[in-house]
N, C-alpha and C positions, 0 to 999 in steps of 0.2 A: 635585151639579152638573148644571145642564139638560144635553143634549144639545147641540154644536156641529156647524154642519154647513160643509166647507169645500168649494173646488174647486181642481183644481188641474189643465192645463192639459186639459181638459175629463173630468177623473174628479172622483167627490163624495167625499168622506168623512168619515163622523160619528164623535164623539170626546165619550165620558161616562166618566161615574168611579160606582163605589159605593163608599162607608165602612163597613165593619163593623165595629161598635166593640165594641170585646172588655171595657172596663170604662170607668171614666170618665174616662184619660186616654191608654189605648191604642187604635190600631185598623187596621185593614187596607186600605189603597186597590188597588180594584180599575179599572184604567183600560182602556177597551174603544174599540180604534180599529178602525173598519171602514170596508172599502176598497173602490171599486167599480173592479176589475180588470179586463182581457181575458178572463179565467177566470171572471169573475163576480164576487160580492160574496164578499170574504174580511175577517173578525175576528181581531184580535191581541188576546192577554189580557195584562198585566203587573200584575203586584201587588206593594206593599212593605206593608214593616212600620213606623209610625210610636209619636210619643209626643207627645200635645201639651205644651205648655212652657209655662209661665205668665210674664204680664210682668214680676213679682215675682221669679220663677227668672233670668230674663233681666236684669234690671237686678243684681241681688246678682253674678251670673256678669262683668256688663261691670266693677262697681264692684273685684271680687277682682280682673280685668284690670290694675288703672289706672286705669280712668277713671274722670273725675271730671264733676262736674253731672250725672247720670244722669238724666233727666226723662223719663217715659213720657207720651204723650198718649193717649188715648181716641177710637176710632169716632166718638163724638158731639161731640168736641169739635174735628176735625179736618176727620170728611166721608168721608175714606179708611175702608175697610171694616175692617183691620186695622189695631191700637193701631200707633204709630211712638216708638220709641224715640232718642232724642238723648244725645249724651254727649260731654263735652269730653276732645282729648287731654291729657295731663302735657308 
């Protein structure tokens, strides 16, 4: 993720992420916000632990739900940079 840079009510502060991916569907976000304080410039670290999900896991998981019509769409066939998933209630 680029670097973000905001203001807020005349201090800046930038806001980026590193991913360390520990195998091919796990990994680490490390999220680094820095602040330009009265004290100076100060850094906040916070990190989680993730798992990516496949839209195949995600539709089988909605379909065991209940739902029914499960239809995934695709980045390229929508525009939106993440697939979207639809599904009718029972």
């Amino acid at each position: 993720m680029p670097p973000r840079f905001y203001s807020d009510k005349g201090r800046q502060r930038i806001v980026f992420q590193v991913w360390d991916w520990t195998d091919e569907r796990r990994y680490r976000v490390h999220l680094y916000v820095t602040c330009d304080t009265l004290q100076g410039w100060i850094t906040h670290h916070f990190e989680g632990s993730y798992r990516a999900v496949t839209t195949e896991e995600i539709a089988h998981l909605a379909k065991c739900a209940g739902l029914r019509e499960v239809n995934v769409s695709n980045p390229k066939d929508t525009g939106f940079y993440q697939p979207i998933i639809l599904a009718a209630v029972e």
